[in-house]
VOLOKOL-225818 format. One record per residue (C-alpha): residue number from 1; x, y, z. Coordinates in steps of 0.2 Angstrom, whole numbers, plus 5000, padded with zeros to 4 digits. Layout:
// VOLOKOL-225818
@n->NUM	u->X	v->Y	w->Z;
...
// end
This chain:
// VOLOKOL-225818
@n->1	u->5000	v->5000	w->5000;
@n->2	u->5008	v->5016	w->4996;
@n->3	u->5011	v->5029	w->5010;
@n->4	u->4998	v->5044	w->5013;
@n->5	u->5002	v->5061	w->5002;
@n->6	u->5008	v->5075	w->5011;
@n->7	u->5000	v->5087	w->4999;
@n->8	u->4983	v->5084	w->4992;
@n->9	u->4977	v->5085	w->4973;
@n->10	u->4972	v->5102	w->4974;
@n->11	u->4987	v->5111	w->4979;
@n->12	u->4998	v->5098	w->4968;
@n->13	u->4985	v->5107	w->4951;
@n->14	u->4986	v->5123	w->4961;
@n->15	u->5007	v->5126	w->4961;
@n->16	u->5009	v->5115	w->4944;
@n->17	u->4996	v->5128	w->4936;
@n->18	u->5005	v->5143	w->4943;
@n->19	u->5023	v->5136	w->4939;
@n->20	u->5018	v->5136	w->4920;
@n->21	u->5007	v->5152	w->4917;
@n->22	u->5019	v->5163	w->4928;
@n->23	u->5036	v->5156	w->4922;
@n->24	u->5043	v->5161	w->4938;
@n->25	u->5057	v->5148	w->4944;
@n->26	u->5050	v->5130	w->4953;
@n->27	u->5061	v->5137	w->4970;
@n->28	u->5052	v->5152	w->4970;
@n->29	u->5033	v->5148	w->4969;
@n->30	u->5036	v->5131	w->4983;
@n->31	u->5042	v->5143	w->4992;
@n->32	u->5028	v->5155	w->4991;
@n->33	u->5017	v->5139	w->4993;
@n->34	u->5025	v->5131	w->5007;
@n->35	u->5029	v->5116	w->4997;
@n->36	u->5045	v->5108	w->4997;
@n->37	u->5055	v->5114	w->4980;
@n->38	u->5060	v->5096	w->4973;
@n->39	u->5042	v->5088	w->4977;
@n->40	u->5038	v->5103	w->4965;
@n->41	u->5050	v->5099	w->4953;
@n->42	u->5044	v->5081	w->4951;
@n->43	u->5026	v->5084	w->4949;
@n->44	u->5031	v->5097	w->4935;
@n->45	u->5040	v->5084	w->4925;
@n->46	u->5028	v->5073	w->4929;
@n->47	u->5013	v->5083	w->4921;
@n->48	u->5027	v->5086	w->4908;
@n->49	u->5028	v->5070	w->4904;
@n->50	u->5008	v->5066	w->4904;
@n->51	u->5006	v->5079	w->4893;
@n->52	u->5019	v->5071	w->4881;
@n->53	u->5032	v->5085	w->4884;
@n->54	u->5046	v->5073	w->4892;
@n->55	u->5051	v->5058	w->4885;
@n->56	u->5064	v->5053	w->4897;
@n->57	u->5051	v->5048	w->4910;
@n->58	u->5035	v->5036	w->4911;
@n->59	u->5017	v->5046	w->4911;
@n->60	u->5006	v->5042	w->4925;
@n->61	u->4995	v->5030	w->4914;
@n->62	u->5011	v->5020	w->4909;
@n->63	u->5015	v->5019	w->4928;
@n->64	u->4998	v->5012	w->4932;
@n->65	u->4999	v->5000	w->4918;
@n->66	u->5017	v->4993	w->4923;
@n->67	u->5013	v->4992	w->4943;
@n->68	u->4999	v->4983	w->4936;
@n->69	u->5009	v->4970	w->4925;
@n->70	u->5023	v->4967	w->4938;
@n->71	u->5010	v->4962	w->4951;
@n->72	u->5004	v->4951	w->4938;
@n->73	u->5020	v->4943	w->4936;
@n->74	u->5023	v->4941	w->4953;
@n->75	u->5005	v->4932	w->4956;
@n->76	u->5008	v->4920	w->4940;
@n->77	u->5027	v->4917	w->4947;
@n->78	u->5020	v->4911	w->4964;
@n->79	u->5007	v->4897	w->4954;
@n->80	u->5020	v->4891	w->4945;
@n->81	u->5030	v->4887	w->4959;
@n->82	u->5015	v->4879	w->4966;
@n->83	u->5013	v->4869	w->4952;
@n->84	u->5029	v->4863	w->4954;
@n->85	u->5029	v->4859	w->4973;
@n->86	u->5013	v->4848	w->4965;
@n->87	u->5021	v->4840	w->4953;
@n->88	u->5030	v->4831	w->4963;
@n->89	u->5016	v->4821	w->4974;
@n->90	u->5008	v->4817	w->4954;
@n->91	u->5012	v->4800	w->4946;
@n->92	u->5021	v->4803	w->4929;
@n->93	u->5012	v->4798	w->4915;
@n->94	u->5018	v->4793	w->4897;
@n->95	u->5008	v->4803	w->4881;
@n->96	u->5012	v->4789	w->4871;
@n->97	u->4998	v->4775	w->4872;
@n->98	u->5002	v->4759	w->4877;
@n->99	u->5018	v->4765	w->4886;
@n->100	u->5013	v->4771	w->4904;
@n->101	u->5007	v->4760	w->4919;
@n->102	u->4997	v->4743	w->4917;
@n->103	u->4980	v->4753	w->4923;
@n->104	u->4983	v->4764	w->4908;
@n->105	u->4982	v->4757	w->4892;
@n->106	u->4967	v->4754	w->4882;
@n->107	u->4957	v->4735	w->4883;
@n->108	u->4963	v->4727	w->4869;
// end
């Protein structure tokens, strides 16, 4: 579960919108808004990047999608081992006919 935000929605849109209409410097308007100055910074390249203006990062949707797909993995990797741990207490069984245990093959 991921920790609580320090800063809600709002104020994240608030200082995100002001940092692009005003132009002034990131340090400058966390400062005016009581907001730490890299928190700032990565919220700006964030939106940056949602907005298609940063290719050096992941946009939120892509982030979503590969938290998404790694908890995915991780689920299908703990069957499998499952499986295996199984495996072991199953009889084997030829796919050939005629060639596994007595019980197996066909009347004749």
């Amino acid at each position: 579960m991921a920790a609580p935000r320090k800063y809600p929605d709002e104020v994240r849109e608030r200082a995100i919108r002001e940092v692009r209409a005003t132009g002034r410097p990131i340090a400058h308007v966390a400062k005016d808004l009581g907001i730490h100055k890299e928190a700032l910074r990565g919220w700006v390249r964030q939106a940056e990047a949602d907005r298609g203006g940063r290719d050096d990062r992941l946009t939120t949707a892509e982030q979503d999608e590969l938290k998404q797909l790694r908890k995915e993995v991780a689920e299908l990797r703990r069957a499998n081992e499952i499986l295996k741990a199984a495996s072991v207490f199953l009889p084997r069984r030829s796919t050939v006919p005629g060639r596994g245990r007595a019980g197996d093959r066909p009347p004749a």
